[in-house]
N, C-alpha and C positions, 0 to 999 in steps of 0.2 A: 895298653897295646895301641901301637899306632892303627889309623884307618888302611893305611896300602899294607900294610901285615895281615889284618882281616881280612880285604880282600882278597889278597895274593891265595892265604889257607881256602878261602871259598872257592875259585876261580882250580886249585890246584883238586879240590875236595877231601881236604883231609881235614875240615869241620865237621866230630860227628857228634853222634849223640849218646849218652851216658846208656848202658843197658840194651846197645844195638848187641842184637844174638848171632844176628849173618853177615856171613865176610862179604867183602865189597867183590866186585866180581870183573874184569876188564871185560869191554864191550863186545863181544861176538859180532861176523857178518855173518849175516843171515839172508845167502840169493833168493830171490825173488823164484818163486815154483813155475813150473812150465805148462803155462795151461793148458797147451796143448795135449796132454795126458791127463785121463779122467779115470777115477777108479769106477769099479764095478765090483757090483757084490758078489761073493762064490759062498758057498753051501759051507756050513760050520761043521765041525767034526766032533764026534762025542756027546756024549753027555756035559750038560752046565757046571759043576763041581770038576770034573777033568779040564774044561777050558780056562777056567777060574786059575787053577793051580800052573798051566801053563804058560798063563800070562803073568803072573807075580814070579815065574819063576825068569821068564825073561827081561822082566823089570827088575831084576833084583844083580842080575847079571850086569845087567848095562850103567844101572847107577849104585853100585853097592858102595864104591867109596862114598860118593855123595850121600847115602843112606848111612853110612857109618858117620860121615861127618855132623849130620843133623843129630844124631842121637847122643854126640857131647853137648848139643845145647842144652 
C-alpha cells in the first residue's frame, strides 16, 4: 500500500484494531457548566437498599440501550 493511502485511512480513522469490542462513537459537545450554580446537599430519603434500587432503576431507564448493547460484547 502506498504511504498517502496510510495516511489518508489514519487521518480519516478508519485504522483499527483486530478485537476492538466498542463501536467508535462521533464526538459529542459537551458546554462548559455554569458555575454560577452550586449544588447543596438535601436530606436522603428511605432506607439504603430502597435508594440503591432506585438509582439502578433510573440508570437503567436512561442507558438501557447502551446496556443492551454492551451485553453483545
Amino acid at each position: 500500500m502506498e504511504k498517502t493511502q496510510v495516511d489518508n485511512r489514519q487521518k480519516l480513522g478508519t485504522e483499527t484494531a483486530m478485537g476492538h469490542a466498542l463501536k467508535k462513537t462521533d464526538r459529542i459537545y459537551i458546554p462548559p457548566r455554569d458555575k454560577s450554580q452550586v449544588a447543596v446537599a438535601r436530606p436522603a430519603e428511605g432506607e439504603y437498599k430502597a435508594q440503591l434500587e432506585k438509582a439502578f432503576c433510573a440508570a437503567f431507564q436512561r442507558y438501557e440501550k447502551a446496556l443492551e448493547e454492551l451485553a453483545k460484547v
